[in-house]
N, C-alpha and C positions, 0 to 999 in steps of 0.2 A: 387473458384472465377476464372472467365476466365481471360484471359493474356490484354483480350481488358478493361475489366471492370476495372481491376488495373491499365492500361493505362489510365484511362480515370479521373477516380478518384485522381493518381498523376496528370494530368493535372492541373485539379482542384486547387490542393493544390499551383504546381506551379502558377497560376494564382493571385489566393487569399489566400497568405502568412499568412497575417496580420488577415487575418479574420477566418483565421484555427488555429492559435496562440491565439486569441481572444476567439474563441468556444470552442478550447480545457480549457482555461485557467476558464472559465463561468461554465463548465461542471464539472470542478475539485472540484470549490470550491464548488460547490452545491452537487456534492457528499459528499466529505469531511465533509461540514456540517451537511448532511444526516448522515453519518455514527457519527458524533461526538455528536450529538443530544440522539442517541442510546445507548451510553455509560451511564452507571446512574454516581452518585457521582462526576462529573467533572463540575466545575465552567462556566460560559457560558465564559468568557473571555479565557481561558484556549481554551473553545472549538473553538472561534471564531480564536486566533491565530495558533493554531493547521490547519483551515479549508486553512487561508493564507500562509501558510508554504506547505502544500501538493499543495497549487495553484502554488506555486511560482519554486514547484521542477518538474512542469508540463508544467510548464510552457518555461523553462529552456530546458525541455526532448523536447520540441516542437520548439522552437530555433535552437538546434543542430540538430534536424531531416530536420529543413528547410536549415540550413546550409548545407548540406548534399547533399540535392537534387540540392540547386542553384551550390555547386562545381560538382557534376553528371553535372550539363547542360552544364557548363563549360566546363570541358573535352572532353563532348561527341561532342560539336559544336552546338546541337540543341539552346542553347540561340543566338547563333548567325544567325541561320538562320531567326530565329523569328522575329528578327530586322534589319536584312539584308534587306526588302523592305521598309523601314522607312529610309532607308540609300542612299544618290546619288550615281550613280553609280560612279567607281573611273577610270578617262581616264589619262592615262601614259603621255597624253602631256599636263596634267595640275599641272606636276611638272619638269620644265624645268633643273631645278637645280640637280636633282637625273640624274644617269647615266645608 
Protein backbone atom coordinates (compact mmCIF):
# COMPACT_ATOMS: atom_id res chain seq x y z
CA UNK A 1 0.00 0.00 0.00
CA UNK A 2 1.61 3.33 -1.01
CA UNK A 3 2.24 5.98 1.73
CA UNK A 4 -0.39 8.26 -0.10
CA UNK A 5 -3.17 5.55 -0.16
CA UNK A 6 -2.64 5.23 3.79
CA UNK A 7 -2.70 8.98 3.79
CA UNK A 8 -5.69 9.21 2.38
CA UNK A 9 -7.57 6.45 3.83
CA UNK A 10 -6.42 7.80 7.61
CA UNK A 11 -7.89 10.91 6.48
CA UNK A 12 -11.00 9.38 6.02
CA UNK A 13 -11.13 7.86 9.33
CA UNK A 14 -10.19 11.04 10.86
CA UNK A 15 -13.07 12.75 9.19
CA UNK A 16 -15.71 10.12 9.92
CA UNK A 17 -14.85 8.74 13.37
CA UNK A 18 -18.38 7.68 14.24
CA UNK A 19 -19.04 6.11 11.05
CA UNK A 20 -15.79 3.93 11.09
CA UNK A 21 -16.71 2.93 14.63
CA UNK A 22 -20.33 2.16 13.38
CA UNK A 23 -18.99 0.00 10.17
CA UNK A 24 -16.53 -1.66 12.06
CA UNK A 25 -18.94 -2.38 14.93
CA UNK A 26 -21.88 -3.76 11.87
CA UNK A 27 -19.14 -5.71 10.39
CA UNK A 28 -18.16 -7.55 13.74
CA UNK A 29 -21.36 -8.59 14.57
CA UNK A 30 -22.31 -9.94 11.38
CA UNK A 31 -19.16 -11.87 11.27
CA UNK A 32 -19.43 -13.12 14.64
CA UNK A 33 -22.77 -14.17 13.94
CA UNK A 34 -21.51 -15.88 10.82
CA UNK A 35 -19.02 -17.76 12.47
CA UNK A 36 -21.50 -18.60 15.66
CA UNK A 37 -24.24 -19.85 13.35
CA UNK A 38 -21.23 -22.46 12.11
CA UNK A 39 -20.70 -23.92 15.27
CA UNK A 40 -23.28 -26.93 15.61
CA UNK A 41 -24.70 -27.66 19.34
CA UNK A 42 -24.74 -24.05 20.60
CA UNK A 43 -28.09 -22.49 21.61
CA UNK A 44 -29.13 -19.39 19.36
CA UNK A 45 -29.11 -17.20 22.56
CA UNK A 46 -25.65 -18.37 23.50
CA UNK A 47 -24.85 -17.59 19.88
CA UNK A 48 -26.58 -14.21 19.81
CA UNK A 49 -24.74 -13.02 23.10
CA UNK A 50 -21.44 -14.51 22.14
CA UNK A 51 -22.04 -12.25 18.45
CA UNK A 52 -22.59 -8.96 21.00
CA UNK A 53 -19.62 -9.49 22.97
CA UNK A 54 -17.07 -9.88 20.07
CA UNK A 55 -18.96 -6.52 18.69
CA UNK A 56 -18.48 -4.86 21.81
CA UNK A 57 -14.66 -5.97 22.06
CA UNK A 58 -14.40 -4.39 18.52
CA UNK A 59 -15.84 -2.05 19.13
CA UNK A 60 -13.78 -0.97 22.11
CA UNK A 61 -10.40 -1.95 19.64
CA UNK A 62 -11.91 0.93 17.36
CA UNK A 63 -12.36 3.59 20.12
CA UNK A 64 -8.77 3.36 21.27
CA UNK A 65 -7.58 3.17 17.62
CA UNK A 66 -9.62 6.58 17.04
CA UNK A 67 -8.34 7.69 20.28
CA UNK A 68 -4.94 7.35 19.01
CA UNK A 69 -5.18 9.09 15.87
CA UNK A 70 -7.15 12.31 17.30
CA UNK A 71 -4.00 12.51 20.12
CA UNK A 72 -1.52 11.84 16.67
CA UNK A 73 -3.42 15.10 15.47
CA UNK A 74 -3.02 16.69 18.48
CA UNK A 75 0.63 16.62 18.91
CA UNK A 76 1.38 16.79 15.49
CA UNK A 77 -0.64 20.39 15.12
CA UNK A 78 -2.35 19.21 11.99
CA UNK A 79 -5.97 19.38 14.00
CA UNK A 80 -5.07 22.67 14.43
CA UNK A 81 -4.39 23.70 11.22
CA UNK A 82 -7.70 22.26 10.00
CA UNK A 83 -9.47 24.65 12.10
CA UNK A 84 -7.19 27.41 11.97
CA UNK A 85 -9.42 29.06 8.95
CA UNK A 86 -12.70 28.76 10.92
CA UNK A 87 -10.83 30.81 13.53
CA UNK A 88 -10.54 35.13 13.51
CA UNK A 89 -7.60 36.01 13.04
CA UNK A 90 -5.93 37.05 16.68
CA UNK A 91 -4.64 41.02 16.48
CA UNK A 92 -2.23 41.79 19.76
CA UNK A 93 -4.30 45.23 20.18
CA UNK A 94 -7.46 43.52 20.78
CA UNK A 95 -6.08 42.61 24.19
CA UNK A 96 -5.11 45.63 25.85
CA UNK A 97 -4.86 44.22 29.15
CA UNK A 98 -1.87 41.50 28.13
CA UNK A 99 1.62 43.20 28.17
Amino acid sequence: MSESKFQSMRQWVVDHKLRAVGSLWLSGIAGSIAYNWSQPGMKTSVRIIHARLHAQALTLAALAGAAVVEYYDHKSGAKSERYAKFLPPVNSDSHPHKD
